[in-house]
C-alpha positions as CSV (number, residue, x, y, z in Angstrom):
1,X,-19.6,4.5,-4.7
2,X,-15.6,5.2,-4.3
3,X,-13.0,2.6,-4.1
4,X,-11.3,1.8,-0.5
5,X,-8.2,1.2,-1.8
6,X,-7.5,4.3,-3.8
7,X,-8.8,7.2,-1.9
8,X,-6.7,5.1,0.9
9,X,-3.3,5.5,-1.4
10,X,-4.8,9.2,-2.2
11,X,-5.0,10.1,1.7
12,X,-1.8,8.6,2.3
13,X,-0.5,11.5,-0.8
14,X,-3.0,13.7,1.2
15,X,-1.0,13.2,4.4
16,X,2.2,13.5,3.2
17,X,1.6,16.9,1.5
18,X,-0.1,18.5,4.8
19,X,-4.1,17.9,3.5
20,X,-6.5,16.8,6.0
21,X,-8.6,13.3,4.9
22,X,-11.3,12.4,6.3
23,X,-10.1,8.9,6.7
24,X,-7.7,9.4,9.0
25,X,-10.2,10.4,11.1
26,X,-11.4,9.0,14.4
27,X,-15.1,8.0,14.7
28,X,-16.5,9.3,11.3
29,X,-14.4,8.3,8.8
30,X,-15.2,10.1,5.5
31,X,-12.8,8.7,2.3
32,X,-13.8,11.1,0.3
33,X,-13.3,14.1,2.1
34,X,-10.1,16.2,1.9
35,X,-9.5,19.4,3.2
36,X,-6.7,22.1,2.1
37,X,-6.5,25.3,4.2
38,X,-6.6,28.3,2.4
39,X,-3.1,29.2,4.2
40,X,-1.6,25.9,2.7
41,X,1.8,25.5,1.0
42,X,3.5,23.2,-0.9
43,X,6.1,21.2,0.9
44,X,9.6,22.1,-0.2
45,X,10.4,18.0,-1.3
46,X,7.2,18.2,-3.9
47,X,6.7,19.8,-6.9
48,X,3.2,20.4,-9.0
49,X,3.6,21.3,-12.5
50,X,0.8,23.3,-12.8
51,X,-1.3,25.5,-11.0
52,X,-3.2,24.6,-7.9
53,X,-7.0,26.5,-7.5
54,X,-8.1,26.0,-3.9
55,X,-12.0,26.8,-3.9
56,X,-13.4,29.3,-1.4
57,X,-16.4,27.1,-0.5
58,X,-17.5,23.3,-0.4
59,X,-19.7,23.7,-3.5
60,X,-16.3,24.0,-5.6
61,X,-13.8,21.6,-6.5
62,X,-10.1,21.9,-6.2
63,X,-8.7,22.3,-9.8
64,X,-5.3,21.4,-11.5
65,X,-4.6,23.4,-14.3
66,X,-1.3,21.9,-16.0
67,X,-0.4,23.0,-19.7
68,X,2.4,21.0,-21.7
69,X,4.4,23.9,-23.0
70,X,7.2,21.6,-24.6
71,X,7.7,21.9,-28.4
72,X,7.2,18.4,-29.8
73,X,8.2,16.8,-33.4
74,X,4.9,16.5,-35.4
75,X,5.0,13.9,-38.4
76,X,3.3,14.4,-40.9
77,X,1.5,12.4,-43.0
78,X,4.2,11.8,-45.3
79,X,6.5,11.0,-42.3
80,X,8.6,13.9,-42.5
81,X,8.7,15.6,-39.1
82,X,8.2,19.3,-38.5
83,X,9.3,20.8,-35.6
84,X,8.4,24.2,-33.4
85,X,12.0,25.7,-33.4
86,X,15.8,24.5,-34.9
87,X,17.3,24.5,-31.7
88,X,14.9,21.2,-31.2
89,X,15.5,20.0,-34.6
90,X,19.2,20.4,-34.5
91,X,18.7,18.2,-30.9
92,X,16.8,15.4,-32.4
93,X,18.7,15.1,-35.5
94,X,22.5,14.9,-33.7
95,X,20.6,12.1,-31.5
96,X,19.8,10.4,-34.1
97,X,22.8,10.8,-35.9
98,X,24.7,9.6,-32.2
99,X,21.9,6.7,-32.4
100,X,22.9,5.9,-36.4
101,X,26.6,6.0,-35.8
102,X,26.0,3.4,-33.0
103,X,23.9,1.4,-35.1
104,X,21.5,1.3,-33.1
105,X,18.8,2.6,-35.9
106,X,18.9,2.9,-39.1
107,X,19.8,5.6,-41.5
108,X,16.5,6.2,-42.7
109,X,15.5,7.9,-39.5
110,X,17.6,10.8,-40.2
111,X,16.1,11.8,-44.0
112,X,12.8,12.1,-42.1
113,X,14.0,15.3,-40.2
């Protein structure tokens, strides 16, 4: 069973993007069915980040791949946070000093970097 409402906000994505749904069409509707041509192309106003598979045959599903390639502070379990490179670390910490001289956190937050 599928929910109306969704694949009806989905198809409405669907249609802006150029993807055929089945509810849209005339006669026999089908919600759940969307169709991307193998010669289709992003829209210049969207963005995926990510990559797009497009199967070759119905008995595939289309896939989004999308990997988080962002460094990100890691505390540790003494609180201290480690971080993937010191051009990020120099960031956060001149934030947080920006953030301490405003008073808008406390001091402490800096002796964790």
């Amino acid at each position: 069973m599928y929910d109306v409402t969704t694949l009806g906000r989905v198809g409405a994505i669907a249609r802006k993007l150029g993807i055929t749904w089945g509810g849209d069409w005339t006669g026999n509707i089908d919600r759940p069915h969307f169709e991307v041509k193998p010669n289709w192309i992003m829209p210049k106003a969207y963005k995926i980040e990510g990559q797009v598979i497009i199967p070759i045959n119905s008995k595939c599903q289309v896939q989004l791949i999308v990997e988080d390639n962002k460094p990100k502070p890691i505390v540790k379990d003494d609180d201290t946070m480690q971080f993937s490179n010191e051009t990020l670390k120099a960031a956060v910490r001149d934030y947080l000093k920006q953030a301490v001289d405003k008073k808008l956190i406390n001091k402490s937050h800096l002796e964790k970097i």
